[in-house]
C-alpha positions as CSV (number, residue, x, y, z in Angstrom):
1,X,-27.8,-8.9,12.6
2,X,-24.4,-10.1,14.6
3,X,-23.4,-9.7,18.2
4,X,-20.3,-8.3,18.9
5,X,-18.8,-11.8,19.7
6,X,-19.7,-13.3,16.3
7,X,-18.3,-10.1,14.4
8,X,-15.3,-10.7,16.6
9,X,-14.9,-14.3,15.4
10,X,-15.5,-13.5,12.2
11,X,-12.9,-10.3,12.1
12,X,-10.3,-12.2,14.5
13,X,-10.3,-9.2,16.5
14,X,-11.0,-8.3,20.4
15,X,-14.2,-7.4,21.5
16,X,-12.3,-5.0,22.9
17,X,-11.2,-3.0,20.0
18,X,-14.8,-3.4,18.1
19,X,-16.0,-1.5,21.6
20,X,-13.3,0.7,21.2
21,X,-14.0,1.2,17.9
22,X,-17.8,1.6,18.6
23,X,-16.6,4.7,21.1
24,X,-14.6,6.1,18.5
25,X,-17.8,7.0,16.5
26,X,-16.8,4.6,13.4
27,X,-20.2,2.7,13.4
28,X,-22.3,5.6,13.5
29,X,-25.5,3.7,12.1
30,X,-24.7,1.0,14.5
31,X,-28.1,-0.6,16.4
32,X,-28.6,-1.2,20.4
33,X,-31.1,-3.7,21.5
34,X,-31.7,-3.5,25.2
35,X,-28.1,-1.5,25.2
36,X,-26.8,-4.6,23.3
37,X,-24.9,-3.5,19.8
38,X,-26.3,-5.1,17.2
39,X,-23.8,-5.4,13.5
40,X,-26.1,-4.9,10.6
41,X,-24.4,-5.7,6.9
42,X,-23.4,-1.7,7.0
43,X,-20.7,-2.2,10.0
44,X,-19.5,-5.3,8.5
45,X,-18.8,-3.5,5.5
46,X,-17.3,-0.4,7.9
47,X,-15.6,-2.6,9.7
48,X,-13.6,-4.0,6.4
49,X,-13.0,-0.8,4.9
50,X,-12.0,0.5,8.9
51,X,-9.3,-2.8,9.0
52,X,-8.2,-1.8,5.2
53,X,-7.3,1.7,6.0
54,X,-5.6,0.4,9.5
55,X,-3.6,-1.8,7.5
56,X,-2.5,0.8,5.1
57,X,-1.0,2.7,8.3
58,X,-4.2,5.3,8.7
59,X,-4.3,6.3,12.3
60,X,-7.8,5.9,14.0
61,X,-8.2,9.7,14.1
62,X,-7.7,9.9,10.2
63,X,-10.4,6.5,10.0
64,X,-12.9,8.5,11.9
65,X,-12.5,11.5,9.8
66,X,-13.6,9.5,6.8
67,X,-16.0,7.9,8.3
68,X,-17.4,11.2,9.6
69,X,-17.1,11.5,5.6
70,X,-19.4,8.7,4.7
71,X,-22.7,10.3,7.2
72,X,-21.9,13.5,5.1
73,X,-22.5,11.8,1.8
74,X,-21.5,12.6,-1.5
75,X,-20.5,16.3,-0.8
76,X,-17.6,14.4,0.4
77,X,-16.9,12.0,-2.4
78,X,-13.4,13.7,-3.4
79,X,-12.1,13.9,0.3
80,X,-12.5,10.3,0.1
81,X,-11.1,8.9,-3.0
82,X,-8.2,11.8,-2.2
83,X,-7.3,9.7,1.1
84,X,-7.8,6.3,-0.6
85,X,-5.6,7.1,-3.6
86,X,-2.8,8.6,-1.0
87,X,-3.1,5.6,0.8
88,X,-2.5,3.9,-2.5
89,X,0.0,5.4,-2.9
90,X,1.7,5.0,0.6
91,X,1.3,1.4,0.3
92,X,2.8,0.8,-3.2
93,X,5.5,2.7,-2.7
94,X,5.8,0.1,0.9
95,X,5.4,-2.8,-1.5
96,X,8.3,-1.2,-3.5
97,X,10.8,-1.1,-0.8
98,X,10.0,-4.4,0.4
99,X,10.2,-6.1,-2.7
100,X,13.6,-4.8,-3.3
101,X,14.3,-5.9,0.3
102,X,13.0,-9.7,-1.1
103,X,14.9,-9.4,-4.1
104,X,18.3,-9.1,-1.8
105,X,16.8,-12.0,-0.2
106,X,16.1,-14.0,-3.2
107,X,20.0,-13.0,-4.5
108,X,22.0,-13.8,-1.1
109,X,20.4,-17.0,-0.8
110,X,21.4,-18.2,-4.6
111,X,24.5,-16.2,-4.0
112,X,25.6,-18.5,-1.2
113,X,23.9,-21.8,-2.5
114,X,26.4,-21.6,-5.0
115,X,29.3,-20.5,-2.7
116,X,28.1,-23.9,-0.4
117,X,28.2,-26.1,-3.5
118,X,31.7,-24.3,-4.6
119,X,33.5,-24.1,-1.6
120,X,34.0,-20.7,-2.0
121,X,32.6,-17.5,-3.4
122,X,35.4,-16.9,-6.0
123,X,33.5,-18.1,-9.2
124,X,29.7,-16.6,-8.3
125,X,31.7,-13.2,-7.2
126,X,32.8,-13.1,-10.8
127,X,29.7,-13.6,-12.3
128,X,28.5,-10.1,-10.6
129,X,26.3,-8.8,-12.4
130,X,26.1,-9.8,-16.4
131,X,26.9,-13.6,-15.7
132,X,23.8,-14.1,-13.5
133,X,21.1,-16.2,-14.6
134,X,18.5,-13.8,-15.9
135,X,16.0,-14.1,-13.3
136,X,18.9,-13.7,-10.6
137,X,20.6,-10.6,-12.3
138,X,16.7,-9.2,-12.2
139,X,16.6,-9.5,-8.5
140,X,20.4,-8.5,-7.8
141,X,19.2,-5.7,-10.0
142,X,16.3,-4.6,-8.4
143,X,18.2,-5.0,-4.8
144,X,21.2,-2.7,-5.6
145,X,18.6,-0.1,-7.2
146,X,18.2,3.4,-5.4
């Protein structure tokens, strides 16, 4: 068992959002010793799963749904894969975009390291797009792809 300060340590997050939490109804399970919450193994395990599907962009509301899920047991097994795989799928799709984002990143900074060394962009202008190195032309690729 863990007090709230430990779990907080351990979680690097405010007591104050593991009581909010608590008063949300996420730790259903959760122990009280003389009004004192006590975290068992089962809300450490909530409370990672609770952080993973903040992370993903869940709102609290749709976090307490599925945990209101889990007490219901395994009636409720397809409700919550459904929310994981859309959540999945939210987040790839995020990775997506922001990979592209990197690879414009990744291209502009070659892009001008050459310009810098050249003195001008003349010569890697020209070499837009088939006379990139390969792993550049991948990212300048990937960057101008819609």
């Amino acid at each position: 068992m863990y007090t709230i300060g430990q779990v907080s340590e351990m979680f690097g997050l405010p007591i104050s959002t593991l009581r909010y939490y608590d008063k949300q109804g996420l730790f259903p399970e959760m122990e009280r010793v003389s009004g004192i919450r006590k975290f068992s193994d089962t809300e450490l395990e909530a409370l990672r799963v609770i952080e993973c599907l903040k992370k993903s962009g869940l709102e609290i509301k749709d976090i307490k749904q599925f945990m209101d899920w889990c007490v219901k047991g395994a009636s409720t097994y397809s409700q919550r894969k459904a929310l994981f795989e859309k959540q999945r799928e939210t987040l790839e799709a995020e990775i997506a975009h922001m990979n592209q984002v990197l690879d414009m990143l990744k291209f502009k900074c070659w892009y001008y390291g050459q310009a810098a060394q050249d003195g001008s962009e003349d010569r890697v202008r020209s070499m837009i797009p088939n006379g990139l190195p390969e792993d550049v032309r991948k990212a300048y690729e990937n960057a101008h792809h819609d």
